[in-house]
VEXDREN-2710 file (C-alpha; in Angstrom, 1 decimal):
% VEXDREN-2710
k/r/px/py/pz
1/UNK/87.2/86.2/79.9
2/UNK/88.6/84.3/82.7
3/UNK/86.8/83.3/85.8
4/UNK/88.7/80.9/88.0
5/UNK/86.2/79.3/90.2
6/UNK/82.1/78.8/89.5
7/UNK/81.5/79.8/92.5
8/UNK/82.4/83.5/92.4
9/UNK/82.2/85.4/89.1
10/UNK/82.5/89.2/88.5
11/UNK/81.1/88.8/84.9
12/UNK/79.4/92.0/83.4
13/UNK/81.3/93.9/86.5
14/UNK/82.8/97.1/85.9
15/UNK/85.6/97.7/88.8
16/UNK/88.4/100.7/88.8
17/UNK/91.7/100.0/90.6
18/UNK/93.8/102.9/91.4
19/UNK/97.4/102.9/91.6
20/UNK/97.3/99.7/89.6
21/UNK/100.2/100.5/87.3
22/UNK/102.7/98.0/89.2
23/UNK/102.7/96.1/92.4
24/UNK/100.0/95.4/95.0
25/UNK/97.5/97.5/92.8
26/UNK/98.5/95.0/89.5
27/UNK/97.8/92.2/91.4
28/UNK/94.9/93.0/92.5
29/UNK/93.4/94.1/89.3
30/UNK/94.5/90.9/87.9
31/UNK/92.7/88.9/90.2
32/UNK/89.4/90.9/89.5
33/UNK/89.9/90.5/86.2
34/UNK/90.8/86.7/86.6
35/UNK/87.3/86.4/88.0
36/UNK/85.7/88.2/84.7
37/UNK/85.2/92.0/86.1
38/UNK/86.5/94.5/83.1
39/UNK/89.1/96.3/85.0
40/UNK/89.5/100.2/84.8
41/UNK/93.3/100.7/85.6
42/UNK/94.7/103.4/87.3
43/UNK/97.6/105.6/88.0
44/UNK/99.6/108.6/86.6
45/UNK/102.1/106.7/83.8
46/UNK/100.1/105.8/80.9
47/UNK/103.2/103.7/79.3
48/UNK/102.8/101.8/82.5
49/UNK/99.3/101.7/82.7
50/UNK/99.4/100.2/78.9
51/UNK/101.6/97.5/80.3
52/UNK/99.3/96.9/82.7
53/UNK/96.1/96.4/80.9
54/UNK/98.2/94.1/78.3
55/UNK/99.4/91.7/81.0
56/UNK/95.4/91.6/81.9
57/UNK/94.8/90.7/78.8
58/UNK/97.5/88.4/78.9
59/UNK/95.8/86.2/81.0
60/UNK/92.6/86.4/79.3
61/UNK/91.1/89.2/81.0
62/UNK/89.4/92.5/80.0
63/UNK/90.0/96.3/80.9
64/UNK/91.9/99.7/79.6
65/UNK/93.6/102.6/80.9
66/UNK/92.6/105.7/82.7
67/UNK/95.7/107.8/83.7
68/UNK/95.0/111.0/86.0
69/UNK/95.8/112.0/89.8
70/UNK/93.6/111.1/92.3
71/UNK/94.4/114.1/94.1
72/UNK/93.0/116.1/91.6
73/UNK/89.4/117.1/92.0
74/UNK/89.2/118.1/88.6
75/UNK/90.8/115.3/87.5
76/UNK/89.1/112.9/89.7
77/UNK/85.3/114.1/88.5
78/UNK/86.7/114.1/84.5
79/UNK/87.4/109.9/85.3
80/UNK/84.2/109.6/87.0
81/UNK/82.2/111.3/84.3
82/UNK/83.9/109.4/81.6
83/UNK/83.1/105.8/83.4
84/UNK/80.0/107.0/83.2
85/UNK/79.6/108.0/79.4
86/UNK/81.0/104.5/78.8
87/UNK/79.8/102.4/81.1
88/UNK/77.1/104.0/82.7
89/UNK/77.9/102.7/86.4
90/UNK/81.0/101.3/88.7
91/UNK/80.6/97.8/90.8
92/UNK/83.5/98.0/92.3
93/UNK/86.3/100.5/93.2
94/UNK/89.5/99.7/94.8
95/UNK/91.3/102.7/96.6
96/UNK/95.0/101.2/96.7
97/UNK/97.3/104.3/95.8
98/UNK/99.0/104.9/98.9
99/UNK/102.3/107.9/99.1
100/UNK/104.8/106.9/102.4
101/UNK/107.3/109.5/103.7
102/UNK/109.3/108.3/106.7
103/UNK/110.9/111.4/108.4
104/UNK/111.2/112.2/112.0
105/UNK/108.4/114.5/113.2
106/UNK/109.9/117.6/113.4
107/UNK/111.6/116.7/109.9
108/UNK/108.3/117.9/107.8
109/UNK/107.6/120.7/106.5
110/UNK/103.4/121.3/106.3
111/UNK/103.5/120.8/102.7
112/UNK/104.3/118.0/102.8
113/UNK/102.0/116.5/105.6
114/UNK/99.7/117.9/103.7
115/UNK/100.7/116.4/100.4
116/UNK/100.7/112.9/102.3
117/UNK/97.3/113.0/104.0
118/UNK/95.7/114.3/100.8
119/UNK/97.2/111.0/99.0
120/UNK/96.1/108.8/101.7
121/UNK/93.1/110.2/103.4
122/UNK/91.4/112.7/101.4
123/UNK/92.2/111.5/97.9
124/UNK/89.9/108.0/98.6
125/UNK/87.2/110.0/100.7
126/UNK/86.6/111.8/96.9
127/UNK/87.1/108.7/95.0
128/UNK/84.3/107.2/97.3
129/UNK/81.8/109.5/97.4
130/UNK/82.0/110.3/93.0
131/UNK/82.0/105.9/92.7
132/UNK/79.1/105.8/95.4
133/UNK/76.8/108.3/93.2
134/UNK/77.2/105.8/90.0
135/UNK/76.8/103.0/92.5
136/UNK/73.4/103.9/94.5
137/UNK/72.0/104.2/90.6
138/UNK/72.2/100.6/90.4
139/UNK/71.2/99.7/94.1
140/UNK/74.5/98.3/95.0
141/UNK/78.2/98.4/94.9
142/UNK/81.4/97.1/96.4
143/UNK/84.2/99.5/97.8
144/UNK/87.6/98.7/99.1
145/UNK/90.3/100.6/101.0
146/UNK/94.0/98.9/100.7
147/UNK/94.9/100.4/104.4
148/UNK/98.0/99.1/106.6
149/UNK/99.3/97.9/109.7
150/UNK/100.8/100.9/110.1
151/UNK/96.8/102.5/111.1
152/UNK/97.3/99.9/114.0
153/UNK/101.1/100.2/115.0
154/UNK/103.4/102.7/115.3
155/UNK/107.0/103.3/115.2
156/UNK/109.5/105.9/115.4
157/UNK/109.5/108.3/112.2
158/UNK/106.0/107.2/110.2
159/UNK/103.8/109.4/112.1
160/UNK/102.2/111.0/109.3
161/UNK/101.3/107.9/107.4
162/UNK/100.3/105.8/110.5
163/UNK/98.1/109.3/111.1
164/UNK/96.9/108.9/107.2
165/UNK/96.3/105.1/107.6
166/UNK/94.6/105.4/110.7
167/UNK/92.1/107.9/109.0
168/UNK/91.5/105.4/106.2
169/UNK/90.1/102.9/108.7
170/UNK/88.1/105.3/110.5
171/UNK/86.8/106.1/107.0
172/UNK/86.3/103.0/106.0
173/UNK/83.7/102.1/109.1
174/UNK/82.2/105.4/108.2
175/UNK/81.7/105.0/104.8
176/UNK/80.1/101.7/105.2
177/UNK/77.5/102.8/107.9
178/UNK/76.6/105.5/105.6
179/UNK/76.4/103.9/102.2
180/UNK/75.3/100.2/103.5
181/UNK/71.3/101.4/103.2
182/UNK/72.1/101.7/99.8
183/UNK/73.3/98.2/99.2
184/UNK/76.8/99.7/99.0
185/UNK/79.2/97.2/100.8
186/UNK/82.6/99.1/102.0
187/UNK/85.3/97.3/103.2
188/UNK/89.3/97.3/104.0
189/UNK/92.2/95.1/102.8
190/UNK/95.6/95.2/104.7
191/UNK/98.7/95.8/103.2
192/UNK/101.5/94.7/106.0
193/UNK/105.3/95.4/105.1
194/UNK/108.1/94.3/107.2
195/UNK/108.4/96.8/110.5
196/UNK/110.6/96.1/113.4
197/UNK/109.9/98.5/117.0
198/UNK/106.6/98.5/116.2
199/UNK/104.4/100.1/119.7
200/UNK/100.6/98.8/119.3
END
């Protein structure tokens, strides 16, 4: 078990990480795991996933796989009963998948705003609620929503996603205000990308 500074150690901490197959999502399950938290990583492609957990491990840190959709309620309760058959509670979550479809707005069919909002919006509004039930068990918990400058700025073609985005920081202040009697600390990280035009 790693843990890079005395100062802050997740020891004994049980933290789940969607979309944390590749990318933003790896990175930031390696750094949970760096500071000794037993990282649940997930995402949809367990081969990836696998890769994942082994370059955790890599670096002297602990955690495993657990594929399935976060869109999928059925899905999404399966996981959370499982973390809680083997762990018996969650510390952390980390709602990171995030789905981006730039078309003009009369370019999108309502399938697929719907398919995008669900992904971005809905998808960590479940994931919340099913990690704050193990959480106000144990009288305390950490939960963080991977948002983007794109819920602050807008440009031409993104509306849906800067709509979705949006959301998730409206979410995130209601969340908190909600759970923080229960010692359930919610909070958002950005995730800026390169955008040019961009109308505040």
């Amino acid at each position: 078990m790693v843990v890079t500074s005395s100062e802050f150690s997740l020891a004994e901490k049980i933290a789940l990480v969607t979309g944390a197959g590749r990318g933003l999502g790896l990175e930031i399950a390696k750094s949970l795991a760096k500071a000794g938290a037993y990282v649940i990583v997930n995402g949809r492609n367990l081969e990836r996933l696998n890769q994942a957990v082994a370059v955790i491990e890599s670096i002297g840190g602990l955690g495993c796989s657990l594929p399935f959709d976060v869109t999928d309620e059925l899905a999404v309760e399966s996981a959370f009963l499982e973390i809680r058959e083997k762990y018996g509670c969650l510390d952390i979550l980390v709602n990171n998948v995030g789905m981006r479809d730039r078309r003009g707005l009369f370019q999108f069919e309502m399938d697929a705003v719907r398919r995008l909002i669900n992904a971005d919006l809905i998808a960590p509004f479940n994931l919340s609620r099913e990690a704050a039930k193990l959480m106000m068990h144990k009288g305390e918990g950490r939960i963080i929503n991977i948002t983007s400058i794109a819920g602050q700025l807008a440009d031409a073609g993104d509306a849906v996603y800067t709509t979705a985005k949006g959301g998730l920081e409206a979410l995130t202040r209601g969340l908190a205000a909600e759970l923080g009697a229960f010692g359930i600390t919610v909070n958002q990280g950005q995730a800026n990308s390169d955008r040019k035009q961009v109308v505040k």
